[in-house]
ZASE-550105 format. One record per residue (C-alpha): x, y, z; residue in three letters; chain; residue number from 1. Coordinates in steps of 0.5 Angstrom, whole numbers, plus 500, padded with zeros to 3 digits. Layout:
! ZASE-550105
+-----+-----+-----+-----+---+-----+
:  px :  py :  pz :   r : c :   k :
+-----+-----+-----+-----+---+-----+
:   X :   Y :   Z : ala : A : NUM :
...
+-----+-----+-----+-----+---+-----+
! end
This chain:
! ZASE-550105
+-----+-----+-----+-----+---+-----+
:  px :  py :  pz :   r : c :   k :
+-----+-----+-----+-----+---+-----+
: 486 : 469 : 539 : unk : A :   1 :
: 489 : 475 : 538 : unk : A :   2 :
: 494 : 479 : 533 : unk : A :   3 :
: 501 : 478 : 533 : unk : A :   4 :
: 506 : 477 : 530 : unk : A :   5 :
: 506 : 470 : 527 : unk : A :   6 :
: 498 : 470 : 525 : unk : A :   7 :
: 494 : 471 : 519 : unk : A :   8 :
: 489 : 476 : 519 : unk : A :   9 :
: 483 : 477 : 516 : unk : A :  10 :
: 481 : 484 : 515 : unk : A :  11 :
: 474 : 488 : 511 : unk : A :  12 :
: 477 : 496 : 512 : unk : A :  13 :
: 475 : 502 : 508 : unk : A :  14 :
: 480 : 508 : 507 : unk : A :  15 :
: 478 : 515 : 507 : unk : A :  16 :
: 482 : 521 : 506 : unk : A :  17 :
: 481 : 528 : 510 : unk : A :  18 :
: 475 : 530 : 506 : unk : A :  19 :
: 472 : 523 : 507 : unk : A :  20 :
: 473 : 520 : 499 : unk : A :  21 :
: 474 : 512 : 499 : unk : A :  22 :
: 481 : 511 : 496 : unk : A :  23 :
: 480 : 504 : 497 : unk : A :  24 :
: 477 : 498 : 500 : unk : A :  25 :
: 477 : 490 : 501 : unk : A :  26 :
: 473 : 487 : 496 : unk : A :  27 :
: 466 : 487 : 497 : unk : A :  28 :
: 465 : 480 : 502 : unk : A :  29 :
: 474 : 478 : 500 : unk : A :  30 :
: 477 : 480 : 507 : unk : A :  31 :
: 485 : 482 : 506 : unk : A :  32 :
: 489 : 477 : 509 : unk : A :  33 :
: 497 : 479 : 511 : unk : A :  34 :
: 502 : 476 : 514 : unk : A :  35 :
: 502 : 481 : 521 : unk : A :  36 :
: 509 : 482 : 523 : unk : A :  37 :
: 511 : 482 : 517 : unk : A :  38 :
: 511 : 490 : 513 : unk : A :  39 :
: 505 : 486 : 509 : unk : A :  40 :
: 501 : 492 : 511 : unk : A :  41 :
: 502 : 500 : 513 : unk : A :  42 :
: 506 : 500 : 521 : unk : A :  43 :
: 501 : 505 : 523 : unk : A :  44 :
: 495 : 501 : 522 : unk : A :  45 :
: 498 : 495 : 523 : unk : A :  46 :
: 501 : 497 : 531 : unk : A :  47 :
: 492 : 499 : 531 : unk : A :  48 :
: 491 : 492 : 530 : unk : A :  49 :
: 495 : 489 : 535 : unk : A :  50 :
: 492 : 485 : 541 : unk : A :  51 :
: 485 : 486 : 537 : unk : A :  52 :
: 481 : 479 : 536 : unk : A :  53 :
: 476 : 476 : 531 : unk : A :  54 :
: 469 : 481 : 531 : unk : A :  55 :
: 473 : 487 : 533 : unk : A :  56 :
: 471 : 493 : 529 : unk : A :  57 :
: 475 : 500 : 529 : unk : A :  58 :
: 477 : 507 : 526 : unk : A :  59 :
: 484 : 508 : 525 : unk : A :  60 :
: 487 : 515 : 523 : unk : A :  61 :
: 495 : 514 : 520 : unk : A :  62 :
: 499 : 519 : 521 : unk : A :  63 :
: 504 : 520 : 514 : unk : A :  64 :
: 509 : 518 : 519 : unk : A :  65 :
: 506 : 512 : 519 : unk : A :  66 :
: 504 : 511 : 513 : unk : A :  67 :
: 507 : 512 : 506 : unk : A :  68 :
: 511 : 517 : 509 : unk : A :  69 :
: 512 : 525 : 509 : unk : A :  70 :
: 512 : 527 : 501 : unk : A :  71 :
: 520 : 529 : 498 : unk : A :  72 :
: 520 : 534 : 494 : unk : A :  73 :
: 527 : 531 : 492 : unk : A :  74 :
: 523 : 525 : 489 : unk : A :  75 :
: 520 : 529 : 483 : unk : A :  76 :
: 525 : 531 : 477 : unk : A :  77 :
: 524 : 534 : 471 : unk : A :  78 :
: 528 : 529 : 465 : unk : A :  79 :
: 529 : 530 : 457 : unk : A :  80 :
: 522 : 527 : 453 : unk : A :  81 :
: 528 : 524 : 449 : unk : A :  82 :
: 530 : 520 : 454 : unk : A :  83 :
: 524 : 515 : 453 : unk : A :  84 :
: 524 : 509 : 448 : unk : A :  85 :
: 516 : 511 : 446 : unk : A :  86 :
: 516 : 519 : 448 : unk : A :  87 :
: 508 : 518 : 445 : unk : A :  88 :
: 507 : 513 : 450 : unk : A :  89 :
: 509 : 519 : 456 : unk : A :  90 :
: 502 : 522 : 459 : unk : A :  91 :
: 500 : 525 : 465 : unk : A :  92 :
: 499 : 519 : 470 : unk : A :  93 :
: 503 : 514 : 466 : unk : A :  94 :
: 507 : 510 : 472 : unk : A :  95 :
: 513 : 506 : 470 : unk : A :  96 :
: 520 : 503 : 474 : unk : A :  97 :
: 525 : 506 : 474 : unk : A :  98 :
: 532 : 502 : 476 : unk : A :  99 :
: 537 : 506 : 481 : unk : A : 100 :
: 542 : 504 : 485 : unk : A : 101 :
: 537 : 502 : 491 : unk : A : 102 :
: 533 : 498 : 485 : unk : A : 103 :
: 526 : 499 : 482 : unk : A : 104 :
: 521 : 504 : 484 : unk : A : 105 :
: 515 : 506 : 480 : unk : A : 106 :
: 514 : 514 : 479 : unk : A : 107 :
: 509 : 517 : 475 : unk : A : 108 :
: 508 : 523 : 470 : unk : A : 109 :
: 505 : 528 : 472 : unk : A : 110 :
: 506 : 534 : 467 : unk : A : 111 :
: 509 : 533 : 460 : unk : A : 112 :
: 512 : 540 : 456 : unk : A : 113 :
: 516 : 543 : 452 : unk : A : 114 :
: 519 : 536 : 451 : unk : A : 115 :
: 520 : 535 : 459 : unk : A : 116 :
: 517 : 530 : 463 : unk : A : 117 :
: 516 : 531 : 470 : unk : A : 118 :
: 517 : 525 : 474 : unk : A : 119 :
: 514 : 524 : 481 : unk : A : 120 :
: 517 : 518 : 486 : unk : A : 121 :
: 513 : 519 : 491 : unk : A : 122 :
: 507 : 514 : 493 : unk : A : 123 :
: 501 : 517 : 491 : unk : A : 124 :
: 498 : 517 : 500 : unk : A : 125 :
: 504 : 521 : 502 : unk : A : 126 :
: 504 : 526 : 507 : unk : A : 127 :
: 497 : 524 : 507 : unk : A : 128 :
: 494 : 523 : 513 : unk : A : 129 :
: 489 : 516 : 513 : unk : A : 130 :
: 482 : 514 : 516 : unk : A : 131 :
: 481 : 506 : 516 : unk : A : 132 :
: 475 : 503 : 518 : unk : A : 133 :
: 476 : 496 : 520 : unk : A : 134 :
: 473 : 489 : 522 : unk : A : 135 :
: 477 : 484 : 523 : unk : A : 136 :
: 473 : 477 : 520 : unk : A : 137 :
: 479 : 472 : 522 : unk : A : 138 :
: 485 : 471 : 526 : unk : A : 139 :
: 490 : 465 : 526 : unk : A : 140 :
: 497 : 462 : 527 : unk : A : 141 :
: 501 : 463 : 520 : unk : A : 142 :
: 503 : 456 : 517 : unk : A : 143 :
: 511 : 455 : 517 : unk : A : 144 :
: 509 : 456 : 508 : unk : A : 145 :
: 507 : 462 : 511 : unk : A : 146 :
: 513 : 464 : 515 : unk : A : 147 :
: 518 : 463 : 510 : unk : A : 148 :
: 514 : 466 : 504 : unk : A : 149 :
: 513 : 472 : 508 : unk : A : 150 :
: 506 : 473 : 507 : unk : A : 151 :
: 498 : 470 : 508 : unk : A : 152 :
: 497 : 465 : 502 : unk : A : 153 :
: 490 : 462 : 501 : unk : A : 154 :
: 484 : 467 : 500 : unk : A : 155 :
: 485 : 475 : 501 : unk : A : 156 :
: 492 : 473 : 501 : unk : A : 157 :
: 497 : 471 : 496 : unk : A : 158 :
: 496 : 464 : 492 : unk : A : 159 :
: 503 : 461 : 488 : unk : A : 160 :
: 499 : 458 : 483 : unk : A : 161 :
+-----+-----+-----+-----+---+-----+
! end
């Protein structure tokens, strides 16, 4: 069976960035499962795996177009340390959400000083370019659960238990 739109896949990958270090990787023997057509992964890598079946073993290099976008220098502000309930608790590399009129995004600390706080929400691979090695180890038609819920459920994907 190939990958489509409408399939689960099962895929054993390595993500490295340009200098080869690992920033990620399936769990040793644990595919990731997604529910592909459904924005469950990456446009970039995703549109590489389309058409690809079972055994299939590829390199990928995502453009940030095609991954977690461009970095926005807009995305990064600097905000009063008084303006958090637990200023003690704010350390470089703190994540926590923020809630807008788009709803909520995760931003990250990336300085503290002289009772500032600069903030950062731009995903941690933008303007990243990224290399995956890929096999695919399954591939099957999602359930209609699956469908409805937007995602691969079971092992590798998502559980509701």
């Amino acid at each position: 069976m190939q990958i489509a739109t409408r399939t689960v896949v099962h895929i054993h990958y390595t993500l490295t960035n340009r200098e080869g270090a690992v920033l990620d990787r399936s769990g040793e023997g644990e595919p990731l499962g997604y529910l592909h057509g459904a924005g469950n992964i990456i446009q970039g890598l995703e549109d590489a795996l389309t058409g690809r079946r079972t055994g299939d073993r590829l390199q990928v290099e995502v453009a940030p177009s095609d991954g977690y976008g461009e970095r926005d220098e807009a995305l990064v502000q600097v905000v009063p340390l008084s303006a958090f309930e637990r200023p003690e608790a704010v350390t470089p590399g703190t994540w926590f959400e923020v809630r807008g009129p788009a709803g909520a995004r995760p931003v990250q600390v990336t300085d503290v000083a002289s009772g500032q706080v600069t903030i950062d929400a731009n995903h941690p691979l933008a303007g990243e370019t990224l290399f995956f090695e890929v096999e695919v180890a399954e591939v099957r038609d999602a359930t209609e659960e699956e469908l409805a819920h937007g995602h691969a459920h079971g092992a590798g994907g998502h559980d509701h238990d």
